[in-house]
KOLKE-632270 format. One record per residue (C-alpha): x, y, z; residue number from 1. Coordinates in Angstrom, 2 decimals, decimal comma. Layout:
BEGIN
> X | Y | Z | NUM .
...
This chain:
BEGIN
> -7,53 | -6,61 | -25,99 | 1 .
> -9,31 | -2,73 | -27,10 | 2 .
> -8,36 | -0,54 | -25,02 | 3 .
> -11,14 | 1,14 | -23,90 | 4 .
> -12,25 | 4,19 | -21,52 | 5 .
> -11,88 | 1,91 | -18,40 | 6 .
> -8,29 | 0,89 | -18,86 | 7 .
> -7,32 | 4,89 | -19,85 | 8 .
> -8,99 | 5,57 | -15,70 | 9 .
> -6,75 | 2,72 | -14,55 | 10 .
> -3,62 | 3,74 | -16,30 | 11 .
> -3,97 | 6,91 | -15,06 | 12 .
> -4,88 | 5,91 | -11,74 | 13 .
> -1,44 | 3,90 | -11,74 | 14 .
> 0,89 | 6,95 | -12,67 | 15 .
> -0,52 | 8,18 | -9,53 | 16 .
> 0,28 | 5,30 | -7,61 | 17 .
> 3,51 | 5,50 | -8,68 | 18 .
> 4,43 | 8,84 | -7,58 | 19 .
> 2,80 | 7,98 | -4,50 | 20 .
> 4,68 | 5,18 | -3,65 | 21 .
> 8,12 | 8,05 | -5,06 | 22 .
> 6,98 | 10,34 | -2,90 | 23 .
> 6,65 | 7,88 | 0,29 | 24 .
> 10,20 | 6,58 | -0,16 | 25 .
> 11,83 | 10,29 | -0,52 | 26 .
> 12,57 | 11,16 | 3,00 | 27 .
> 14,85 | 8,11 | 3,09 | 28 .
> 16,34 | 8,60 | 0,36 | 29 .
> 16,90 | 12,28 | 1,05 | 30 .
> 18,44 | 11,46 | 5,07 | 31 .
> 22,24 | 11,16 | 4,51 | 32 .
> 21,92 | 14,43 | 2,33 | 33 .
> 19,69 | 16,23 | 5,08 | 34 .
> 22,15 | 14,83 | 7,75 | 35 .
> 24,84 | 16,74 | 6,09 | 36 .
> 23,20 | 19,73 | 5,37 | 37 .
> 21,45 | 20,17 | 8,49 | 38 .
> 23,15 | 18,51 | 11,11 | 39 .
> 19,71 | 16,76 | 12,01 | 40 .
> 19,84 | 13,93 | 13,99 | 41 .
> 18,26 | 10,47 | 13,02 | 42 .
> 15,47 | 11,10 | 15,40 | 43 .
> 14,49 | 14,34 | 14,18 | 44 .
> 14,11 | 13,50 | 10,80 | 45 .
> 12,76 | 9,80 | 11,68 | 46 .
> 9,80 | 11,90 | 14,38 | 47 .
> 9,11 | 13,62 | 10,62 | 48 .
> 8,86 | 10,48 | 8,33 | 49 .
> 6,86 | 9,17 | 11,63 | 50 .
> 3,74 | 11,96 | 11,92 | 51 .
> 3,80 | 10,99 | 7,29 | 52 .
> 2,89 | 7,37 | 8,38 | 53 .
> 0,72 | 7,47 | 10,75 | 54 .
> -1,40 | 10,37 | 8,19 | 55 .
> -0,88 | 8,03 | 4,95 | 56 .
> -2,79 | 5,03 | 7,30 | 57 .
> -5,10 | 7,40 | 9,07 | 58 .
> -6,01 | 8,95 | 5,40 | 59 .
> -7,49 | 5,35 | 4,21 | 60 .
> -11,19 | 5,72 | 6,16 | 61 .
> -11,79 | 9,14 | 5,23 | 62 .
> -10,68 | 8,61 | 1,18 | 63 .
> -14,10 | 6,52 | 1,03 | 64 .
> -15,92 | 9,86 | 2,50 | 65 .
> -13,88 | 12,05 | 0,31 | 66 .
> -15,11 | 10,41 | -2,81 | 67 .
> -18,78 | 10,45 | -1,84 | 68 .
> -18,09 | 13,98 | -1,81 | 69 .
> -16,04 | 15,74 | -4,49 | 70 .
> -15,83 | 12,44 | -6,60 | 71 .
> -12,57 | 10,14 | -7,60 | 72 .
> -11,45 | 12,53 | -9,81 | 73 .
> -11,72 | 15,33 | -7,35 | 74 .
> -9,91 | 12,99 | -4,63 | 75 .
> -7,38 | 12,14 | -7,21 | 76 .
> -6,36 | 15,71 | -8,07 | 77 .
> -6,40 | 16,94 | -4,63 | 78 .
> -3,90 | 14,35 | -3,39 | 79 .
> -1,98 | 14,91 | -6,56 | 80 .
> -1,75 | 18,27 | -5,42 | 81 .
> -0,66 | 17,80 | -2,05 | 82 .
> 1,82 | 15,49 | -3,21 | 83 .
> 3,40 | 18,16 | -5,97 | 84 .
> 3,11 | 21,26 | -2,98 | 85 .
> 4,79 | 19,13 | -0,58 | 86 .
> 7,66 | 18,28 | -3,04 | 87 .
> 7,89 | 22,17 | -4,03 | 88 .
> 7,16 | 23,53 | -0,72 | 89 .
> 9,60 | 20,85 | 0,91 | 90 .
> 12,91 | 22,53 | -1,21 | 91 .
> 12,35 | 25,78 | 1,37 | 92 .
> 12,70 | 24,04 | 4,59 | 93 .
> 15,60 | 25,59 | 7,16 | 94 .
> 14,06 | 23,31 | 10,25 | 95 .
> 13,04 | 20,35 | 11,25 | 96 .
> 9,38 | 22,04 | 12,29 | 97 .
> 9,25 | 22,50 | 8,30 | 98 .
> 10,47 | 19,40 | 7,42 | 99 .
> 7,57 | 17,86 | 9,77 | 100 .
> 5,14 | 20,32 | 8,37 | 101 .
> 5,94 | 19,46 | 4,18 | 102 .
> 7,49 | 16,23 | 4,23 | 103 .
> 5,67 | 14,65 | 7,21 | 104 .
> 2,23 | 16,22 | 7,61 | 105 .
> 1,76 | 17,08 | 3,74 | 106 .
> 3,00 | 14,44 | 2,30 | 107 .
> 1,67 | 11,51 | 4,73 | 108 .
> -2,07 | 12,86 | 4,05 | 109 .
> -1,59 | 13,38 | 0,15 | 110 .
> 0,31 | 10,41 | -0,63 | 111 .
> -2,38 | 8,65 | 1,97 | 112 .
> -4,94 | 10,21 | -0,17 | 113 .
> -3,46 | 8,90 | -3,39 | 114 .
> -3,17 | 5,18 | -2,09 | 115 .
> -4,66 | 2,14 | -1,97 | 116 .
> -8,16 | 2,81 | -0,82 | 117 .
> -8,28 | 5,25 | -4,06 | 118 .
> -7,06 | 1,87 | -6,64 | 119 .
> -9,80 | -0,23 | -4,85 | 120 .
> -12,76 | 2,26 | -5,59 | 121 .
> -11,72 | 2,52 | -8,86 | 122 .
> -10,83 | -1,70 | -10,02 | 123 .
> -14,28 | -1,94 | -8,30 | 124 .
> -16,77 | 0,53 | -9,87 | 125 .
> -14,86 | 0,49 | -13,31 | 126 .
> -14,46 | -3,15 | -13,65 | 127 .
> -16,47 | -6,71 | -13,31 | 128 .
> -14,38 | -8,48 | -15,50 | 129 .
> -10,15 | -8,18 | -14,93 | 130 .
> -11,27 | -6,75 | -11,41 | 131 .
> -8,22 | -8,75 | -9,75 | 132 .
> -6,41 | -7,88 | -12,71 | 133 .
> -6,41 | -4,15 | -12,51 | 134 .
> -6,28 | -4,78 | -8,60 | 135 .
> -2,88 | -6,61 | -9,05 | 136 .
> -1,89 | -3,85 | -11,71 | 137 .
> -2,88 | -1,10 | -8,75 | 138 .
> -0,42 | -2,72 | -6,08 | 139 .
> 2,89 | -3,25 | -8,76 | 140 .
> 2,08 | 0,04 | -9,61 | 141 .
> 2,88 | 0,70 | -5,49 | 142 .
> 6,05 | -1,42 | -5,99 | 143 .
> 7,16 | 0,02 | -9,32 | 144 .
> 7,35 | 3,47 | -7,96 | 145 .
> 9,97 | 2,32 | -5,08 | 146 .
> 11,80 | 0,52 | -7,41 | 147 .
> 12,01 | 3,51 | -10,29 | 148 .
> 12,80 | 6,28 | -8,06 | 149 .
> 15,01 | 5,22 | -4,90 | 150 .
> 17,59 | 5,34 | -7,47 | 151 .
> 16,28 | 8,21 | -9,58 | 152 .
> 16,08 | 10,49 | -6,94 | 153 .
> 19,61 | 9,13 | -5,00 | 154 .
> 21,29 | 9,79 | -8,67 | 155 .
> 19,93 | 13,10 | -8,86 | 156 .
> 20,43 | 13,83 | -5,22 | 157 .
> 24,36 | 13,32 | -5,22 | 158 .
> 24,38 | 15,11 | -8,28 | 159 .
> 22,43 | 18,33 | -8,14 | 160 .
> 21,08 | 17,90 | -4,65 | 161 .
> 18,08 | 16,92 | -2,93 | 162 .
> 16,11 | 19,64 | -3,70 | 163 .
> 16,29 | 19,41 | -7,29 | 164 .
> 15,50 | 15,49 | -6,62 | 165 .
> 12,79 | 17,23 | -4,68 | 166 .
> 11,59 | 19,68 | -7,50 | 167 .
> 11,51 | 16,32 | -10,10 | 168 .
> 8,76 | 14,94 | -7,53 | 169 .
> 6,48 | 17,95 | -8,12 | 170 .
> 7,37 | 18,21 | -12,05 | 171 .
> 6,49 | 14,61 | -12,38 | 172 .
> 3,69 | 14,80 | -9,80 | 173 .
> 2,09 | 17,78 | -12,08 | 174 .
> 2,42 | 15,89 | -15,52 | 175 .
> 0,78 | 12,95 | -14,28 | 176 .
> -2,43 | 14,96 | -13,35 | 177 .
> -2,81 | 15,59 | -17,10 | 178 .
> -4,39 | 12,20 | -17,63 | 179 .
> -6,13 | 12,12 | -14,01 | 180 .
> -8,00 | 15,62 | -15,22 | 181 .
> -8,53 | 14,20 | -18,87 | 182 .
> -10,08 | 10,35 | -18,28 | 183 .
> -10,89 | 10,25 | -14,83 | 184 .
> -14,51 | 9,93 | -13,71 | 185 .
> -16,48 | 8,61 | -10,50 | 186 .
> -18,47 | 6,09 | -12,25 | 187 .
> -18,49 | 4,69 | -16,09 | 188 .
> -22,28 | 5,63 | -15,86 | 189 .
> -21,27 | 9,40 | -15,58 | 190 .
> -19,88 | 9,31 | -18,77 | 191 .
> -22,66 | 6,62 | -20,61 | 192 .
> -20,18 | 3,39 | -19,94 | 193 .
> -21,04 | 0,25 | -18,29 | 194 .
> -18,29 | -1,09 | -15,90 | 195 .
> -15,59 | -3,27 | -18,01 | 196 .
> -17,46 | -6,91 | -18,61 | 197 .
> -20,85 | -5,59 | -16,40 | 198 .
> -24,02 | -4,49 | -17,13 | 199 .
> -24,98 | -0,91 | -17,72 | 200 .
> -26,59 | 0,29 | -15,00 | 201 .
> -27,85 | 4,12 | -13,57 | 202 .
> -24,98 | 5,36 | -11,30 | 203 .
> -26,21 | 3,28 | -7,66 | 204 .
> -26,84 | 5,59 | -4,76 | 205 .
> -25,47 | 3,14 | -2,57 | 206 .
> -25,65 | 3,21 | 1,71 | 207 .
> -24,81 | 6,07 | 3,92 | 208 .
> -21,51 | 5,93 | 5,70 | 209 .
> -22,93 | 5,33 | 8,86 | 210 .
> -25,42 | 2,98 | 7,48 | 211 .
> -22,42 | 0,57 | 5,86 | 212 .
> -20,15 | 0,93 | 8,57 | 213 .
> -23,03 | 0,25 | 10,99 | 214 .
> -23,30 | -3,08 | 9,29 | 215 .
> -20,00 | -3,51 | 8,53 | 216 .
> -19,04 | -3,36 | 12,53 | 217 .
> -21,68 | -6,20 | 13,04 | 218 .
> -20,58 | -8,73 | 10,45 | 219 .
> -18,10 | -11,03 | 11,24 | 220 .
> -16,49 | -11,04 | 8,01 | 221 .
> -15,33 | -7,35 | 8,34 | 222 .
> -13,48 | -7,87 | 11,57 | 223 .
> -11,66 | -11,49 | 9,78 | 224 .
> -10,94 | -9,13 | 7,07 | 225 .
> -9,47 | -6,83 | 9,32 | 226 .
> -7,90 | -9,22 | 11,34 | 227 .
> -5,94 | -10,69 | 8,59 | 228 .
> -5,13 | -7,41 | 6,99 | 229 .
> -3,58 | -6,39 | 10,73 | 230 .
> -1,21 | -9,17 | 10,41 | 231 .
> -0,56 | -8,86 | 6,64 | 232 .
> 0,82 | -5,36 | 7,91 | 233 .
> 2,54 | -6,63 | 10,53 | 234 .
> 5,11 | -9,12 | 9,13 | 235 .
> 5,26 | -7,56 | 6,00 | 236 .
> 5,75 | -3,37 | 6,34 | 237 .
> 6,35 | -3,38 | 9,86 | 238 .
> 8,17 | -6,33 | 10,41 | 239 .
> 10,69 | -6,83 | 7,27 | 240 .
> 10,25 | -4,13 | 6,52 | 241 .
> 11,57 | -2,06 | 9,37 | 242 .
> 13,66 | -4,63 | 10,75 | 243 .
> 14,92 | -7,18 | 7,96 | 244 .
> 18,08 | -5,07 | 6,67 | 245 .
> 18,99 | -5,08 | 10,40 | 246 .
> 19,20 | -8,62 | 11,08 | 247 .
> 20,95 | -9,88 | 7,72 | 248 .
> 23,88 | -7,27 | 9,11 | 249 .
> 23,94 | -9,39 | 12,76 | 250 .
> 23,93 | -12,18 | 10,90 | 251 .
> 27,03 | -11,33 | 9,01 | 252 .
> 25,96 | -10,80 | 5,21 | 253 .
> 27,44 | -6,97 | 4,34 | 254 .
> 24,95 | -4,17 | 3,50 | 255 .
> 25,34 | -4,57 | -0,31 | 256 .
> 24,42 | -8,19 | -0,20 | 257 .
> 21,23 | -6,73 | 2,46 | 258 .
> 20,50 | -4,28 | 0,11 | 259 .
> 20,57 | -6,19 | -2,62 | 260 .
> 18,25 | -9,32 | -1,35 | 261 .
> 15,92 | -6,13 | -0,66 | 262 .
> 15,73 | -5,02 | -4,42 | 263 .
> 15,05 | -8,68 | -5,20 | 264 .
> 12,03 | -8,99 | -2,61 | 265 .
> 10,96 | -5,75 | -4,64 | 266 .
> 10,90 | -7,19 | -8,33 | 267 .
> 9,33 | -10,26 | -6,62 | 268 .
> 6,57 | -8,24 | -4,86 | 269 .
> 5,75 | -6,88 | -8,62 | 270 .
> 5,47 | -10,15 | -9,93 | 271 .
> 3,65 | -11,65 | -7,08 | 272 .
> 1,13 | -8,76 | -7,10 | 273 .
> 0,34 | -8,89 | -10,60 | 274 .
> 0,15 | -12,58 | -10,97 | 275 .
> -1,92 | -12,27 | -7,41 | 276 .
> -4,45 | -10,19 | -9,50 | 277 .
> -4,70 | -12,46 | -11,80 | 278 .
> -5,63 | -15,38 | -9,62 | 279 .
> -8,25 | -13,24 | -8,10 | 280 .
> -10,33 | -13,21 | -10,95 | 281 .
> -10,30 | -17,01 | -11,66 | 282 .
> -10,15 | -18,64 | -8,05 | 283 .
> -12,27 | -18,20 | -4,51 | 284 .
> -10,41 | -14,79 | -3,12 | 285 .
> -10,81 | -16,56 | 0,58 | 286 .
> -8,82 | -19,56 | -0,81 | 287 .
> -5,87 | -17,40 | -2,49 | 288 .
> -5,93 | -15,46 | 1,17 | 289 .
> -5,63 | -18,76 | 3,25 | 290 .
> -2,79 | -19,77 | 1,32 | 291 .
> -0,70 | -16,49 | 0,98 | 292 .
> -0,65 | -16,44 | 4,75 | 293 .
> 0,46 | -20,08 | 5,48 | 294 .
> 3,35 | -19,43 | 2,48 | 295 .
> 4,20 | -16,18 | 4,96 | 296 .
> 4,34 | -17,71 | 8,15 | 297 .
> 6,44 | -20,57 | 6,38 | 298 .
> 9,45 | -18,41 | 4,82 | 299 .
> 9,61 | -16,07 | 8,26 | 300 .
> 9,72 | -18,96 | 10,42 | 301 .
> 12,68 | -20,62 | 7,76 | 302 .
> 14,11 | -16,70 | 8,13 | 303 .
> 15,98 | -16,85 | 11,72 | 304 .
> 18,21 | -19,78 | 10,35 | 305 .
> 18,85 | -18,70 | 7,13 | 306 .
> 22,92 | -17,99 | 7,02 | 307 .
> 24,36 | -17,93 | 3,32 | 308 .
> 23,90 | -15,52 | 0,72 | 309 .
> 21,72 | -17,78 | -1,52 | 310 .
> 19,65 | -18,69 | 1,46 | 311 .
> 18,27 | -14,97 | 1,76 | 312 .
> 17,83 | -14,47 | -1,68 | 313 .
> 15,25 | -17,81 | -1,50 | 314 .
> 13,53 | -16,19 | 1,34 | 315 .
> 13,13 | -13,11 | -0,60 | 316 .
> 11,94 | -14,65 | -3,80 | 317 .
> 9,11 | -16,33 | -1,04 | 318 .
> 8,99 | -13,26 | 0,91 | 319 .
> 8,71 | -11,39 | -2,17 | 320 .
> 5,89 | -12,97 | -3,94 | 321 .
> 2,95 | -12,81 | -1,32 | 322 .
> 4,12 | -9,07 | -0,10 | 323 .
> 1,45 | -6,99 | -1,15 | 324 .
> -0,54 | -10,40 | -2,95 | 325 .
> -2,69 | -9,85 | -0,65 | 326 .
> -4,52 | -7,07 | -1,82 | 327 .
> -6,23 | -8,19 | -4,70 | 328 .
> -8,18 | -10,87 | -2,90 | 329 .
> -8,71 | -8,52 | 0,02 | 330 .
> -10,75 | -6,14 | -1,57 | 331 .
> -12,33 | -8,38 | -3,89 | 332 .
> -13,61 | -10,07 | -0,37 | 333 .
> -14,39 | -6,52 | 0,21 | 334 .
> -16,76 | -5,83 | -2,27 | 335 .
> -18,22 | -9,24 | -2,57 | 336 .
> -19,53 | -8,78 | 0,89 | 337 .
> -20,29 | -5,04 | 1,39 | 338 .
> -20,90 | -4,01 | -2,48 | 339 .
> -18,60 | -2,39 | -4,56 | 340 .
> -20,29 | 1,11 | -4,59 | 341 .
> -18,72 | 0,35 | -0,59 | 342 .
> -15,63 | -0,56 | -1,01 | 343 .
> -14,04 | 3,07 | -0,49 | 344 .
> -15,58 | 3,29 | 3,30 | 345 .
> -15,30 | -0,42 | 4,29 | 346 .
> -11,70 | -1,15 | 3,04 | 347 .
> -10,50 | 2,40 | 4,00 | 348 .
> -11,14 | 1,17 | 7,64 | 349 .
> -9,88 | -2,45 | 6,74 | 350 .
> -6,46 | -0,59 | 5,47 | 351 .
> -6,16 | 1,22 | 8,74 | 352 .
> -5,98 | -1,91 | 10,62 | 353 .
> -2,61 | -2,90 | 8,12 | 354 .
> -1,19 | 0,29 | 8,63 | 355 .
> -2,12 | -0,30 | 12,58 | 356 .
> -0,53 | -3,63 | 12,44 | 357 .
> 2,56 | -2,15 | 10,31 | 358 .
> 3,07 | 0,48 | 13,48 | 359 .
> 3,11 | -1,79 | 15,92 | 360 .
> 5,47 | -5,04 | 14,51 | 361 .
> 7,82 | -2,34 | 13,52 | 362 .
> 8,08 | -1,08 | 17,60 | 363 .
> 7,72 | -4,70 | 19,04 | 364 .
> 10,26 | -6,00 | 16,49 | 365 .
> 12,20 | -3,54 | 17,74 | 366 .
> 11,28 | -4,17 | 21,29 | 367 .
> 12,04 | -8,27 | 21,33 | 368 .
> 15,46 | -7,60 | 19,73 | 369 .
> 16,15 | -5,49 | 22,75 | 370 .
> 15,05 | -8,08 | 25,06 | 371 .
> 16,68 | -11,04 | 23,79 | 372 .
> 19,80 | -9,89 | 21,60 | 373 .
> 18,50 | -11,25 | 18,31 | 374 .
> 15,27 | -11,32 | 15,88 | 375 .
> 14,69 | -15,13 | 16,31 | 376 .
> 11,89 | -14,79 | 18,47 | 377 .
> 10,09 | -12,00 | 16,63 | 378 .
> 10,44 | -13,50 | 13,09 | 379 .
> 9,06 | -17,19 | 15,32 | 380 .
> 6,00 | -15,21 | 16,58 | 381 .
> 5,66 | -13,28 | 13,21 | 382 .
> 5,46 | -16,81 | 11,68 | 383 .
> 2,80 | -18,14 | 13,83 | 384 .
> 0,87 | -14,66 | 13,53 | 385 .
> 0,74 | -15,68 | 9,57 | 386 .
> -0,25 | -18,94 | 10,12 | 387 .
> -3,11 | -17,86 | 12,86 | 388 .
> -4,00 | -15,14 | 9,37 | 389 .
> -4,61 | -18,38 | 7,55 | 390 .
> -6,73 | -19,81 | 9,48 | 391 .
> -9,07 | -16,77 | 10,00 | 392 .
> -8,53 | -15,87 | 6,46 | 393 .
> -10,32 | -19,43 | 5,49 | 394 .
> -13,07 | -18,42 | 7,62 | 395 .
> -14,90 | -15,65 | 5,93 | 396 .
> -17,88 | -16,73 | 4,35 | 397 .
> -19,05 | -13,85 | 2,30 | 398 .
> -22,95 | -14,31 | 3,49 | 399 .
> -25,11 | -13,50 | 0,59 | 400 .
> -28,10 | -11,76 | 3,10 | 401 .
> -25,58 | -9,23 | 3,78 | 402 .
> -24,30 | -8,16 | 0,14 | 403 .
> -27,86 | -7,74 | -1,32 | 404 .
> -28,07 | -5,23 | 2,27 | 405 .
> -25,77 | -3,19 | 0,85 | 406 .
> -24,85 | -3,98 | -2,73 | 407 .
């Protein structure tokens, strides 16, 4: 395959991922070292990573508007730039007021910035052709950069400190807006291109926020989309998640072994994500949805009596594959139905309802194990939840009256 202009904007839109996803992970990594320093408590530094998560899903609607404005390379760079003053600014904190400021506030809103809404307006208005593809690439990219520096930065943490671990972030975070400045554009048509396996076309002028989100509030398919997306959040982030590692301890594996099944859900995600991409752009998207979910709902409700070592790592390998697979066909959904010139507003607002869902499994999860002394009957209901996904996710139709509205 040539590699052309279009797959320079989604490499470089990738290295940003990456650091995203770095950056995201850092406050964990970072909390024994903090603890120490500090003499923070768990909740002080947990109300921190908090006020980050809720910005990062509260970011997604307004990334849409962002673009319409200053353009995806102007988005791109600014969250880039959040990201790497966040990092730098974040070595100076003495409080946990600061901490909330440059590791919460800061970093939630630029890594929220640089996130998924960002790799769906790109895959759609640079690409036709290998849309699911560079969709799938987009979302390993998200799992590649937990994998690659929750080590990184622990190594360099215990051995220079966190701050320098801190000041890599930024270095990192600068170098990768090289290619961001160099290749990035809004459209192909800005710079004489024709999306990748598409027609050329004048750059489209598209709806008005209000106007799509108007329609997009009346359409049935936007609140299934939603729907599903709610529980995709729910038993993956905020469920496992928040709550997984805890349960394989009660159930008597030892932290290495939990720890361990977690980096295997992780390489699994990657592969599931890119092959998920890849499915996208050869099979109905609606399909590929329907059946991610029922897989879900299968390996959590398997998950309460799972007991031996090899057990868990099965449920991860399931677990693993349809964590973020969900994506691709999401937003291809997305811009089959509202247009792809749409697909930053629309799926912005679709990605809030994850992160939504993601907030509240990870309190309820929380909240049953109170209540009944285990996870059974959370990782039960999380099961069904998936299944009820499936069904809705079969039900989106993708009317044609309402793409040529908006396309």
């Amino acid at each position: 395959m040539r590699i052309t202009r279009h797959w320079l904007v989604a490499a470089a839109i990738a290295g940003a991922l990456i650091i995203s996803a770095g950056t995201r992970v850092a406050p964990g990594v970072f909390l024994p070292l903090l603890t120490q320093e500090f003499g923070w408590t768990r909740a002080s530094i947990g109300f921190a990573v908090s006020i980050g998560l809720i910005l990062y899903g509260l970011a997604g609607p307004f990334v849409g508007m962002l673009i319409e404005r200053i353009g995806t390379r102007g988005t791109a760079i600014f969250g880039m730039i959040l990201i790497a003053g966040s990092a730098a600014a974040g070595t100076t904190i003495q409080d946990t007021l600061m901490f909330s400021i440059y590791w919460g506030a800061l970093s939630g809103l630029g890594t929220g910035i640089v996130g998924g809404v960002l790799g769906a307006t790109v895959a759609t208005r640079w690409f036709v052709a290998r849309r699911g593809l560079v969709q799938g690439m987009f979302g390993a990219a998200t799992s590649a950069g937990q994998l690659l520096f929750v080590p990184v930065l622990a190594l360099v943490g215990a051995a220079s400190g966190w701050r320098y671990a801190s000041l890599l972030l930024a270095a990192v975070t600068i170098i990768l807006l090289i290619p961001i400045v160099i290749f990035v554009r809004t459209d192909p048509s800005d710079i004489g291109l024709a999306p990748f396996g598409g027609e050329a076309t004048a750059r489209a002028n598209g709806v008005a926020q209000a106007g799509v989100m108007r329609i997009a509030l009346a359409s049935r398919d936007f609140w299934l989309l939603a729907s599903t997306f709610f529980i995709c959040g729910a038993t993956s982030n905020g469920l496992i998640g928040t709550h997984l590692m805890a349960h394989a301890v009660e159930h008597g594996f030892t932290t290495t072994v939990a720890a361990s099944v977690l980096a295997l859900m992780g390489v699994m995600n990657f592969v599931g994500t890119l092959a998920s991409g890849w499915l996208t752009d050869r099979y109905p998207p609606r399909r590929l949805l329907a059946i991610y979910y029922g897989f879900r709902g299968i390996s959590l409700l398997l998950l309460p009596f799972v007991h031996d070592p090899l057990g868990l790592s099965i449920f991860a390998i399931m677990f693993g594959l349809d964590y973020i697979a969900t994506v691709p066909p999401t937003v291809a959904l997305t811009s089959e139905v509202f247009g792809a010139r749409n697909v930053g507003i629309v799926y912005g607002w679709i990605f809030c309802a994850h992160q939504m869902g993601a907030a509240l499994a990870a309190w309820l999860g929380g909240v049953a194990r109170d209540a009944t002394g285990d996870y059974l009957m959370a990782f039960l209901l999380a099961g069904l939840t998936a299944g009820i996904g499936s069904a809705l996710a079969s039900r989106i139709n993708r009317p044609v009256k309402l793409q040529e509205a908006v396309a």
